[in-house]
C-alpha positions as CSV (number, residue, x, y, z in Angstrom):
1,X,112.8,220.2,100.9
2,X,113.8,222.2,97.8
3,X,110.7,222.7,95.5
4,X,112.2,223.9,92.9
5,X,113.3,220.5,91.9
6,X,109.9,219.3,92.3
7,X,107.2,219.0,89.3
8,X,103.7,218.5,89.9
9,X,101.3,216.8,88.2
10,X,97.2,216.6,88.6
11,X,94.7,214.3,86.4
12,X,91.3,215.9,86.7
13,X,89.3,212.4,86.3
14,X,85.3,212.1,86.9
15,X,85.7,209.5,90.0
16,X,89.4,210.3,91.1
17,X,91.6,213.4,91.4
18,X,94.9,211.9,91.4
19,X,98.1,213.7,92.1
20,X,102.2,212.4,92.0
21,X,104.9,215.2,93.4
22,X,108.5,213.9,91.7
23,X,112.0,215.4,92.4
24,X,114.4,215.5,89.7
25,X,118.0,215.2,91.3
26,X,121.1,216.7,90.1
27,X,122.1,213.4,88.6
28,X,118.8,213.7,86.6
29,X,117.5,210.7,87.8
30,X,113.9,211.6,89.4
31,X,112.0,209.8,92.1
32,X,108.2,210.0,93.6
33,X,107.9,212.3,96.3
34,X,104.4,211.5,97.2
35,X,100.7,210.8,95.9
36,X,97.1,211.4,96.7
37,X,93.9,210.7,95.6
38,X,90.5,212.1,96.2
39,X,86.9,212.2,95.0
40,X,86.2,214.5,92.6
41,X,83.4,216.5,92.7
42,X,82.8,220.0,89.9
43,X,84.3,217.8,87.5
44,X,82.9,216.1,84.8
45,X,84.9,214.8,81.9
46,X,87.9,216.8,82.7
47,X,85.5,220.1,82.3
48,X,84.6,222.3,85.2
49,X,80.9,222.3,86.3
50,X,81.0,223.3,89.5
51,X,83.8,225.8,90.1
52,X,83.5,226.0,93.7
53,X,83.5,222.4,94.3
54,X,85.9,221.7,91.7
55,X,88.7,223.9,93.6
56,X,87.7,222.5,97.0
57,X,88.5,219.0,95.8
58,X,91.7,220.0,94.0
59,X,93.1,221.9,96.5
60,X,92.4,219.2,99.0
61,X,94.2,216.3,96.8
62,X,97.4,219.1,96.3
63,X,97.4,219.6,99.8
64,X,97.8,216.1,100.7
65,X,100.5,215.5,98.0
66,X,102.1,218.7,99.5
67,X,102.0,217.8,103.0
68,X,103.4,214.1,102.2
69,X,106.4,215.3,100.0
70,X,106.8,218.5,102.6
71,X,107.1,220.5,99.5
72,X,104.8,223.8,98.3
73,X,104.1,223.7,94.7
74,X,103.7,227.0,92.7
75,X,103.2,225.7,89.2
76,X,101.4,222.6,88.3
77,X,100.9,220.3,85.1
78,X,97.3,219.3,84.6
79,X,96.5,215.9,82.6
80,X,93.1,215.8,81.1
81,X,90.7,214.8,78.5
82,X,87.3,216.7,76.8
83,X,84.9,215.4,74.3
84,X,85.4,219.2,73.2
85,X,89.0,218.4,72.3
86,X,89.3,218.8,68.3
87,X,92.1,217.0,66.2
88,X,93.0,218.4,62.8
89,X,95.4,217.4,60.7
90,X,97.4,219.8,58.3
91,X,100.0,218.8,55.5
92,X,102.2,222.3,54.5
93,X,104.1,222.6,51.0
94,X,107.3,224.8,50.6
95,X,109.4,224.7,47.2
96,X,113.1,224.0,48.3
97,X,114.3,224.1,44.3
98,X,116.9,221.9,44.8
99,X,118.8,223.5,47.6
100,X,119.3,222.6,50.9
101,X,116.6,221.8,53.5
102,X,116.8,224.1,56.7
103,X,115.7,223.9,60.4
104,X,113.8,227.7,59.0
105,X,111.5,225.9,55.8
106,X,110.7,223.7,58.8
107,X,109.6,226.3,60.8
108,X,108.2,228.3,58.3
109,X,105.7,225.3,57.6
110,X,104.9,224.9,61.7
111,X,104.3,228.7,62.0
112,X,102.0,228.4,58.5
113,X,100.2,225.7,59.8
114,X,99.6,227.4,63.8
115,X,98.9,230.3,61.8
116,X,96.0,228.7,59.9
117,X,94.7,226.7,63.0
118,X,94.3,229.9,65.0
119,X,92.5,231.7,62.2
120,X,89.9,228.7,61.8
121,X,88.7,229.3,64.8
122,X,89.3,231.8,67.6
123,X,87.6,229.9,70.3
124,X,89.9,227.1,70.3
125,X,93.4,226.5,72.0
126,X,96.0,224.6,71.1
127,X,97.1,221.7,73.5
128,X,99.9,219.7,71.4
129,X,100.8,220.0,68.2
130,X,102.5,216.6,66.2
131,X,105.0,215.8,63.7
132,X,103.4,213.1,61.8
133,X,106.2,212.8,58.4
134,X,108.4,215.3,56.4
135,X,107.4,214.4,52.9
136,X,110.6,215.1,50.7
137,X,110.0,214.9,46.9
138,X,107.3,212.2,47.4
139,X,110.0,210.2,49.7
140,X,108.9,209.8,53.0
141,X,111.3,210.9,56.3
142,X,110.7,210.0,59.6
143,X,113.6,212.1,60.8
144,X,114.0,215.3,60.2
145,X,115.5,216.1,56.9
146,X,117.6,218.7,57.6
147,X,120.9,219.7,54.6
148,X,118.6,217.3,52.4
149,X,118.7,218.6,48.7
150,X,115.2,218.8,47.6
151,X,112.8,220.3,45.0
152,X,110.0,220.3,47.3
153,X,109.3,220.0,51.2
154,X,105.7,218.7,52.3
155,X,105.4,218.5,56.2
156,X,102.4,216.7,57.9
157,X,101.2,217.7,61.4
158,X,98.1,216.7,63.8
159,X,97.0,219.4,66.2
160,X,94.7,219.2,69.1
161,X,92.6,222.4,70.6
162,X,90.5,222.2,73.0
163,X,87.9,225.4,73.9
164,X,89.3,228.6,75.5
165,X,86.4,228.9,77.5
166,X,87.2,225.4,79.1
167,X,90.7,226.3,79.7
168,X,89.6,229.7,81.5
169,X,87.7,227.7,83.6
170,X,90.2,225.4,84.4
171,X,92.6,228.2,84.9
172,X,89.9,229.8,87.4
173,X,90.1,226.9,89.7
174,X,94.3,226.4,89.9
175,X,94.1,230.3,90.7
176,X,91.5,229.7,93.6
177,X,93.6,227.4,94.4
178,X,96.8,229.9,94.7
179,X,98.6,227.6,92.0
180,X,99.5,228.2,88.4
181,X,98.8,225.7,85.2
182,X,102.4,224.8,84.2
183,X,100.5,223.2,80.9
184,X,97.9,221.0,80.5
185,X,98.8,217.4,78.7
186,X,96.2,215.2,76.5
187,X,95.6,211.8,79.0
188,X,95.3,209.3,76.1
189,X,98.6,210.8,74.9
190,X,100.2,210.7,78.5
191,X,99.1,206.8,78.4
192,X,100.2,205.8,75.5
193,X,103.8,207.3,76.4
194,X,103.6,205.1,79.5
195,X,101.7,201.6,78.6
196,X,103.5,201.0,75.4
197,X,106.8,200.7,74.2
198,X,109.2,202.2,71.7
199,X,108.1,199.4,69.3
200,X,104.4,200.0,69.7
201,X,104.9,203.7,69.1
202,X,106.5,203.9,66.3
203,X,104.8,200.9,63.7
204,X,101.0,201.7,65.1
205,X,99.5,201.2,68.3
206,X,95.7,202.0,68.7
207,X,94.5,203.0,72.6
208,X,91.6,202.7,73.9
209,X,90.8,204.5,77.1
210,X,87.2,203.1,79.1
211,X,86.4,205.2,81.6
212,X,83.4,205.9,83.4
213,X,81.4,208.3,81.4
214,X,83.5,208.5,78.4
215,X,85.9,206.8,75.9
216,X,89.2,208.1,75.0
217,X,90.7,206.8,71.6
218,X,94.7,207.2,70.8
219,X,95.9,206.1,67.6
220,X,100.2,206.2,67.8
221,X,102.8,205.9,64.8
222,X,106.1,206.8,64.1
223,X,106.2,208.3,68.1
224,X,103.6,210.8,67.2
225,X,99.7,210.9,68.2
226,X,98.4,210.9,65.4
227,X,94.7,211.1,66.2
228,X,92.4,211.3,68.9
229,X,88.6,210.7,69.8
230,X,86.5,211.1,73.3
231,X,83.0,210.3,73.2
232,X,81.2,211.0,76.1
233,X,80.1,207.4,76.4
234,X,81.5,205.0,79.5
235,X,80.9,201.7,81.2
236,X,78.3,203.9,83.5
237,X,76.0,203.8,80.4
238,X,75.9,200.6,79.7
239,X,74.5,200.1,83.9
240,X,71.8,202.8,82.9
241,X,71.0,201.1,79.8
242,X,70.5,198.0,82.3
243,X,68.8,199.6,84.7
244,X,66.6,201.5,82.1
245,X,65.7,197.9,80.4
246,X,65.3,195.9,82.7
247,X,63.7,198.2,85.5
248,X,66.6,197.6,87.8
249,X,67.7,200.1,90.1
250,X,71.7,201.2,89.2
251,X,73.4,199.4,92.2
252,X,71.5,195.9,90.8
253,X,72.6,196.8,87.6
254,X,76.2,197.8,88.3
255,X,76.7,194.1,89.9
256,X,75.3,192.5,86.9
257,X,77.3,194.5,84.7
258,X,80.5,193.2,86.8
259,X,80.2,189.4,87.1
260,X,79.1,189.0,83.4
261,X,81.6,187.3,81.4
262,X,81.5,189.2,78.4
263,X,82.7,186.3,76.2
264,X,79.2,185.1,76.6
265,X,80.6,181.3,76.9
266,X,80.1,180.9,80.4
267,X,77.6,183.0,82.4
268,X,76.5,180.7,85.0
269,X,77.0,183.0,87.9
270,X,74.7,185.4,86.6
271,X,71.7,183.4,84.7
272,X,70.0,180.3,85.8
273,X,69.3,177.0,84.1
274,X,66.2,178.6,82.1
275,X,68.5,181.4,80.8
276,X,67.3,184.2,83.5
277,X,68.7,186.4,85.5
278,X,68.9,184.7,89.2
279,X,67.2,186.2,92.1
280,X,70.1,186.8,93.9
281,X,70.7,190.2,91.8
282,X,67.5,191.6,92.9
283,X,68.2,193.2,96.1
284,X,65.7,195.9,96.3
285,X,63.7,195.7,93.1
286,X,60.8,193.2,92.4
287,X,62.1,189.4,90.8
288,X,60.7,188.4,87.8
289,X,62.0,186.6,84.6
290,X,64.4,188.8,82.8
291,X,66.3,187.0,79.8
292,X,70.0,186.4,79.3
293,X,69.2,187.1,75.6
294,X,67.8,190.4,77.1
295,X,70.4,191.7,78.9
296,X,73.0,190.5,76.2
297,X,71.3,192.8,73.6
298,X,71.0,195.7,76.0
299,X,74.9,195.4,76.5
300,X,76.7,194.9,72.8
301,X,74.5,197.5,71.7
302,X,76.3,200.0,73.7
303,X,80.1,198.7,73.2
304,X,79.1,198.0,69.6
305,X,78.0,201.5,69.3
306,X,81.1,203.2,70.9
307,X,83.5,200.2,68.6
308,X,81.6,201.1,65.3
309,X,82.5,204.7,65.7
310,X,86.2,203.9,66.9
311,X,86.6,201.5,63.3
312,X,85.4,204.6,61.6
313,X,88.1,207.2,63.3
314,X,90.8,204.0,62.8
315,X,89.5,204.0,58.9
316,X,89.7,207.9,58.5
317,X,93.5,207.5,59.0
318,X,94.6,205.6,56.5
319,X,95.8,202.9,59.2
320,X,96.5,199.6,58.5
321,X,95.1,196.9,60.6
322,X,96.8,193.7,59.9
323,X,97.0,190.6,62.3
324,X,100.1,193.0,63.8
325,X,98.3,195.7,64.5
326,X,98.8,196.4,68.0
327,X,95.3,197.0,69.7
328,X,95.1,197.9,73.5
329,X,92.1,198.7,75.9
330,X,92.8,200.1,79.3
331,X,91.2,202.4,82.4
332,X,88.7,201.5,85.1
333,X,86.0,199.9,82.4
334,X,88.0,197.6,81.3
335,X,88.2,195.5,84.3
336,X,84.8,194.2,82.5
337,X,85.2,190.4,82.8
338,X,87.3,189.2,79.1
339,X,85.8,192.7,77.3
340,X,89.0,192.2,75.5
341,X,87.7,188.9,74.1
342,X,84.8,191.1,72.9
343,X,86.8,193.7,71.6
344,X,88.8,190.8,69.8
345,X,85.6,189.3,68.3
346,X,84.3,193.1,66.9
347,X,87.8,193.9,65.3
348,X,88.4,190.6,64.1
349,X,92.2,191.4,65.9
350,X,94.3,190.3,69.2
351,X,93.1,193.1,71.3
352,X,95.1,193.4,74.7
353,X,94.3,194.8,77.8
354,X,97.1,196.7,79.5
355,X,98.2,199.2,82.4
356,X,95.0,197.9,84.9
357,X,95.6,197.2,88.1
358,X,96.7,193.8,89.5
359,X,95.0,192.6,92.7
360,X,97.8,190.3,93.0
361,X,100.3,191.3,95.7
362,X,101.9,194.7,96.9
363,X,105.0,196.0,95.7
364,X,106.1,199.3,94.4
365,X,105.8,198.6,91.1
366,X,101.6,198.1,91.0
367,X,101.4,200.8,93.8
368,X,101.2,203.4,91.0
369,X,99.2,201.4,88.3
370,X,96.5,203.7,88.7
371,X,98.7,206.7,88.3
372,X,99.5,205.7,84.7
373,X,98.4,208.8,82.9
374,X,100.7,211.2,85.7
375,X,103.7,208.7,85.3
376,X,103.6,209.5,81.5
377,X,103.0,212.8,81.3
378,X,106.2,213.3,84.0
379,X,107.9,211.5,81.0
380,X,106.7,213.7,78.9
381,X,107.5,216.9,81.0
382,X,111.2,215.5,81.9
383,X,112.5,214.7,78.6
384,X,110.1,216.0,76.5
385,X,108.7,214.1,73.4
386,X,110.2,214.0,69.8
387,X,107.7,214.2,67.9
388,X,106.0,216.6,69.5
389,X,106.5,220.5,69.9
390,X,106.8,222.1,73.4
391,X,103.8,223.8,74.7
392,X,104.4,227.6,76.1
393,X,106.4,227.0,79.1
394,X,110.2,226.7,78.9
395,X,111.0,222.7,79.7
396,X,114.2,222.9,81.8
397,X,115.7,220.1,80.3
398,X,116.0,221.3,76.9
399,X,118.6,220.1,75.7
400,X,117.0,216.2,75.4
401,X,114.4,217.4,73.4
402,X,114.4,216.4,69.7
403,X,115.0,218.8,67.0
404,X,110.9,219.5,66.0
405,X,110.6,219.7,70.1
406,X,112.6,222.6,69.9
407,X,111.7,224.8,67.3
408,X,108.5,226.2,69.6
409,X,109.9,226.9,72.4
410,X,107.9,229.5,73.9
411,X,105.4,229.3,71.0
């Protein structure tokens, strides 16, 4: 088969190394080749801390993706997501003096702003850079607002960098692995392009991403990302904090932490008459009395932690949150029993869970569900994203990207 048609795409996750292989045909519809998943091991947080077992486990997941689609990939697109990412947000003047906007005053202000970010700091790369509004005398424009008279042109951007040193290492892998980094794509930002729609995007979406050993924040308007957030915090924390507590060993812990309803209404299947934890969730360790009021501390301190920072990050932006703000948990942690009735409570909001995996039948559709953050990012790669300049590498279909898309090619 022809690989040159093909596009690759690897997310680096700490449990799972997942991989999708698409074809683009020559009608430019596109279909799924193949996909694999493996246990990933060197990896932690989408950073590299054991290079040799890192490249074993990717090679091995591209290999079976390979084999599957009976294509060889030379170039791949890597999805991934660092507490060391940094998002900073930049707002650029230029006097127009009532002449004519230009495509060039709106790249003079993107090359002003790059420019500046680079200088900051030397240590840090730049991932994706957004177009959050053109400010045109005080008068917003979501659009571009190009042949628009103006006195003044203010444009506002978000940028996100993530360490060079991280990236080398990243790189360092893919090349053990005899395969180049196409570009690498922010995973909250790949999810949000798949999980929510067009509406979502553009009036304000916020995503949270619970994984394992950290939490990924989104916050989406007007088809840009306009923030981002990881903390290195997961549902795997809140079954040490358990186990730490409670002197439970982590496999007792991890079944508590599953078949509590985190509503708190009903909790009979976990806590006796008397309010304590029954003896069947003592396999190995010692019974004795532990309270439900116990446990229930231990575990909305932890979410109440990682909310009370997210309510911060959704304050810093100036977002409104409104009884239509769109609110949205997803990833492995949130297949918590109603967390989204917690998260509900804590925001005061409808929060919704979306994009997990239905246990309910077999088809095509749910085969992929836990491919969400590759399906996006192929969107992403395909067609590109309007709101969002291209990274380094030349996207073959250029000519569906949007006008701010375009003006960094080959930045």
């Amino acid at each position: 088969m022809d690989s040159n048609n093909s596009i690759g795409i690897i997310e680096l996750g700490n449990i799972n190394i997942k991989c999708l292989i698409f074809r683009i045909n020559n009608d430019d519809t596109s279909e799924i080749l193949s996909s694999s998943l493996v246990k990933s091991e060197g990896i932690h947080n989408s950073k590299i801390v054991n290079p040799v077992k890192a490249a074993n486990a990717v090679r091995s997941c591209i290999s079976i993706a390979e084999k599957k689609a009976k294509v060889f990939l030379k170039k791949i697109n890597v999805v991934i997501e660092q507490p060391e990412f940094l998002c900073t947000k930049f707002s650029k003047h230029k006097k127009i003096d009532g002449s004519k906007i230009q495509k060039e005053d709106i790249e003079f202000l993107l090359k002003e702003a790059k420019k500046q970010v680079t200088l900051n700091d030397r240590t840090q790369k730049i991932i994706h850079i957004f177009n959050h509004n053109y400010i045109v005398d005080n008068k917003t424009f979501i659009e571009e607002p190009i042949n628009v008279y103006a006195d003044s042109l203010r444009h506002e951007m978000t940028f996100i960098t993530m360490p060079k040193d991280n990236l080398k290492n990243i790189n360092q892998v893919f090349i053990d692995c005899d395969i180049e980094v196409e570009r690498l794509i922010s995973c909250i930002f790949s999810l949000g392009v798949e999980l929510l729609n067009y509406k979502q995007l553009q009036k304000g979406s916020i995503l949270i991403d619970l994984g394992f050993e950290k939490t990924s924040l989104g916050i989406f308007k007007d088809l840009a990302l306009i923030h981002i957030l990881t903390l290195p915090i997961g549902v795997n924390h809140i079954v040490k904090d358990i186990s730490k507590v409670c002197s439970l060993n982590l496999d007792e812990s991890e079944i508590i932490k599953n078949n509590i309803d985190f509503s708190f209404i009903d909790n009979a299947k976990v806590f006796d008459d008397s309010d304590y934890l029954k003896k069947d969730f003592f396999n190995t360790s010692h019974f004795r009395k532990i309270k439900k009021s116990l446990i229930a501390n231990v575990l909305k301190a932890r979410l109440n932690e990682i909310l009370e920072i997210v309510k911060k990050q959704i304050i810093v932006t100036g977002l409104n949150t409104n009884s239509e703000t769109n609110i949205f948990i997803t990833g492995g942690g949130s297949n918590i029993l109603n967390l989204e009735k917690y998260f509900s409570n804590f925001f005061d909001l409808n929060v919704k869970k979306i994009g997990v995996k239905s246990n309910e039948g077999k088809n095509e559709k749910n085969s992929y569900a836990n491919f969400s953050s590759c399906l996006g990012a192929f969107k992403i790669i395909k067609d590109g994203w309007e709101t969002e300049a291209i990274p380094e590498s030349v996207n073959k279909n250029e000519g569906k990207l949007g006008f701010f898309a375009g003006i960094f090619k080959g930045r």
